[in-house]
C-alpha positions as CSV (number, residue, x, y, z in Angstrom):
1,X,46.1,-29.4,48.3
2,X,45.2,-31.2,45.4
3,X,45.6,-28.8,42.3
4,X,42.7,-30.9,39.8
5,X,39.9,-30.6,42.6
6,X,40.7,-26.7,43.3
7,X,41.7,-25.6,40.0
8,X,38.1,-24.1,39.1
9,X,37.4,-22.4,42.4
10,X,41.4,-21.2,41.3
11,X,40.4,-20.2,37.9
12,X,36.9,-18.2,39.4
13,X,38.7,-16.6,42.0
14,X,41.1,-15.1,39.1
15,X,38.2,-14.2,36.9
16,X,36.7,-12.4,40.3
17,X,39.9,-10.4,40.3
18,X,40.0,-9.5,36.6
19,X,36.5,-7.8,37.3
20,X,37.2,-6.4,39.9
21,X,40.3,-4.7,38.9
22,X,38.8,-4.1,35.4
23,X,35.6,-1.9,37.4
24,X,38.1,0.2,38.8
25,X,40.2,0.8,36.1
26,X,36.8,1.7,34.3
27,X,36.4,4.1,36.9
28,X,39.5,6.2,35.4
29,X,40.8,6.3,39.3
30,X,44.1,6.9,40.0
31,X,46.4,3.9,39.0
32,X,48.2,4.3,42.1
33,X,44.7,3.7,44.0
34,X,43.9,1.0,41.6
35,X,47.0,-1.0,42.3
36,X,46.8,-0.9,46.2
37,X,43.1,-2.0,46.0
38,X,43.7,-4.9,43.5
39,X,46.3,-5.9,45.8
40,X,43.9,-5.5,49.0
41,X,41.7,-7.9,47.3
42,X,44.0,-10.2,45.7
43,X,44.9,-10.6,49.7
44,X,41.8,-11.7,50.9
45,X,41.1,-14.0,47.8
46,X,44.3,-15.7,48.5
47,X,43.4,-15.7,52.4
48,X,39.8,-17.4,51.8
49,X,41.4,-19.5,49.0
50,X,43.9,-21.0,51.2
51,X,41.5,-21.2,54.1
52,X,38.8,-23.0,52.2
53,X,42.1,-25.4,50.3
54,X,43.7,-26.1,53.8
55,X,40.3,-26.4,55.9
56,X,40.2,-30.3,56.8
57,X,43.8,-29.1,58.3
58,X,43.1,-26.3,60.2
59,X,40.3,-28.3,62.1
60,X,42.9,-31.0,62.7
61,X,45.0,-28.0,64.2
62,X,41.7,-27.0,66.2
63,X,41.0,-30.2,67.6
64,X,44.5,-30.6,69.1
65,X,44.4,-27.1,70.7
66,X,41.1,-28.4,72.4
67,X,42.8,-30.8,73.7
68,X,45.5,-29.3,75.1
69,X,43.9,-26.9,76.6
70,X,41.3,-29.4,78.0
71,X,43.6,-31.9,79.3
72,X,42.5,-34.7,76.5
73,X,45.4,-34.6,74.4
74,X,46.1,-38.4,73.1
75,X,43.1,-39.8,74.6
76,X,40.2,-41.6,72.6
77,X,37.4,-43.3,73.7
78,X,35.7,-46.0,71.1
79,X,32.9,-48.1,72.1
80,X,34.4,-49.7,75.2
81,X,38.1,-49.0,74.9
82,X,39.7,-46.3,75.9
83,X,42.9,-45.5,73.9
84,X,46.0,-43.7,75.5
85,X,49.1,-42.3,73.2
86,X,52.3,-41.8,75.2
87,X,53.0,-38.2,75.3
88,X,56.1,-36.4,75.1
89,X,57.2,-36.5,78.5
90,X,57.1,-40.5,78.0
91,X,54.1,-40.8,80.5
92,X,50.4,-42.1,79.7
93,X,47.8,-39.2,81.0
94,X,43.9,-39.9,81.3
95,X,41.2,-36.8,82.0
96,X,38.9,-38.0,84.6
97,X,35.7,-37.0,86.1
98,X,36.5,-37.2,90.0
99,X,33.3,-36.7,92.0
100,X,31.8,-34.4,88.5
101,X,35.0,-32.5,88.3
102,X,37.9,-33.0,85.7
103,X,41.1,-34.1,86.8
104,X,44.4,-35.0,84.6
105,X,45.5,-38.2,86.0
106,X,49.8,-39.8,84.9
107,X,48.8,-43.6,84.7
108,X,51.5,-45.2,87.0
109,X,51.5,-49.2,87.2
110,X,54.3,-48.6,89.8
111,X,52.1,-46.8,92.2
112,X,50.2,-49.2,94.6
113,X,46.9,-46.8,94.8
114,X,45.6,-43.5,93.1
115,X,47.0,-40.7,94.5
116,X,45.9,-37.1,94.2
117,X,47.3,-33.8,96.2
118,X,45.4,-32.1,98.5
119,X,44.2,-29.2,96.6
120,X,42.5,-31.8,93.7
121,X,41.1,-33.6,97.0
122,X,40.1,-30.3,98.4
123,X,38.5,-29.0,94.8
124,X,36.6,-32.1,93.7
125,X,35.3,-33.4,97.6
126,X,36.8,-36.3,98.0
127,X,36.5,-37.9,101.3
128,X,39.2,-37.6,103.2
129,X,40.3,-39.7,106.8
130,X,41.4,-36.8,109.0
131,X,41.5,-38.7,111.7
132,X,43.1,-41.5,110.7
133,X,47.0,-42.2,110.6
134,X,48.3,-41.0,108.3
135,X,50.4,-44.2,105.7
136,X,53.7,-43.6,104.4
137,X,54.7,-44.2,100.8
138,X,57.7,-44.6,98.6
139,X,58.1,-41.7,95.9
140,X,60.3,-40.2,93.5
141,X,60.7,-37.6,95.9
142,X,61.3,-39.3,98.5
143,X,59.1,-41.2,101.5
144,X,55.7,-38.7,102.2
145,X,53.2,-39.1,104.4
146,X,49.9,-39.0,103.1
147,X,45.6,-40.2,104.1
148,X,43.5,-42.7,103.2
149,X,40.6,-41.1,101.0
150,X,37.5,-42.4,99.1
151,X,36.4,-41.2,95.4
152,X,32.8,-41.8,95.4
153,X,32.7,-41.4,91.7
154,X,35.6,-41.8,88.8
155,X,33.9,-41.2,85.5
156,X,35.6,-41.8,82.1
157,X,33.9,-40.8,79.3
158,X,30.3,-43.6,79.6
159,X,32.3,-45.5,82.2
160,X,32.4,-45.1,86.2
161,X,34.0,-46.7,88.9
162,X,32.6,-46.2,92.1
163,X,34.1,-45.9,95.9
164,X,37.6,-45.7,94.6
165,X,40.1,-46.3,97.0
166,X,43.1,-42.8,97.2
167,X,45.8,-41.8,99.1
168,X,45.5,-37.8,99.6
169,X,48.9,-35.7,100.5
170,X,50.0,-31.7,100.4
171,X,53.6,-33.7,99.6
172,X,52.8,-34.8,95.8
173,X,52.7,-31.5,94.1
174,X,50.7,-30.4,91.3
175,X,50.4,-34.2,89.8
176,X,47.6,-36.6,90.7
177,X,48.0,-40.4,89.6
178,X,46.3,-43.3,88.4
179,X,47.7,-46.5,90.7
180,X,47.6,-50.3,90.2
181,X,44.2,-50.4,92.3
182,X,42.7,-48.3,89.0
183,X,44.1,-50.9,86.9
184,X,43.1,-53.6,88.6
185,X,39.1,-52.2,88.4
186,X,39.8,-52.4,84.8
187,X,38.8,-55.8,82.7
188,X,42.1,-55.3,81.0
189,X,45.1,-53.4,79.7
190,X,47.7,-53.5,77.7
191,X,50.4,-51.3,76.0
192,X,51.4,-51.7,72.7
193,X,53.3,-49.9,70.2
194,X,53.4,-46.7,72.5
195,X,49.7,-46.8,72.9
196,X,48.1,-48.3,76.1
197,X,44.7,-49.3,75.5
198,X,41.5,-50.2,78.8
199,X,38.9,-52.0,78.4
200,X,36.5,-50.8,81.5
């Protein structure tokens, strides 16, 4: 808060309270009525004072809370680049539109091909080879058996990539993630400075 720049709206909220206090003294109520009121008001001038000083902060504060709650928390998108900030658990995470529905991706450049567990698959439609044989893949958890699937649209923000190649399985949990075969659709990437940054 910079004192110079609020010190009017400081000085008029002050005056607002010497009036106000004044009419009800003027009044000849009770001074034990007059005090609590004053007080009451001198509250909510101070509320609304410190609401209007602090504002360009508590949007910041709003805008995070969006994004945590909507899954974009450290992701940016700028012209053609799309900007990730390592989050606390060390990992890059990327909010994607799979077949029109959002889905929080871990980027993993150790993981051949995107992977996504069967209830995302189930959720946002994506093809899935029943039939097939199933492949069997190397994880943290252990070796899982999982199907060959087909994304028929992964949007990021303006950008799509089309007939994306997945892996689908009941055996990865809760997390879905972003493989080398997403990379590789990319023109490039890079991380620097705890910041990964594509360029679609």
């Amino acid at each position: 808060m910079n004192i110079l720049e609020d010190g009017p709206s400081l000085i008029w909220g002050v005056i607002c309270i010497l009036l106000l206090v004044g009419s009800l003294a003027a009044r000849r109520l009770p001074f034990g009525y007059v005090a609590k009121a004053g007080l009451a008001w001198i509250a909510i001038f101070a509320a609304l004072f410190a609401i209007f000083s602090f504002r360009y902060e508590f949007i910041g504060i709003w805008e995070r809370v969006k994004a945590d709650i909507s899954g974009t928390a450290g992701q940016n998108i700028s012209g053609n680049a799309i900007e990730l900030r390592r989050q606390d658990d060390g990992h890059y995470w990327l909010q994607v539109e799979v077949n029109g529905k959002p889905v929080r991706f871990m980027i993993d450049s150790g993981a051949t091909l995107t992977a996504i567990n069967a209830n995302t698959a189930k959720e946002a439609q994506v093809d899935v080879d029943a039939n097939g044989y199933p492949i069997m893949l190397g994880t943290a958890n252990g070796r899982v058996a999982a199907k060959r699937g087909l994304v028929k649209s992964l949007k990021i923000g303006p950008h799509v990539i089309e007939n994306h190649n997945v892996v689908v399985s009941e055996n990865f949990g809760d997390t879905n993630v972003l493989g080398m075969n997403f990379l590789d659709a990319m023109k490039s990437w890079k991380v620097e400075r705890n910041v990964m940054v594509l360029q679609p």
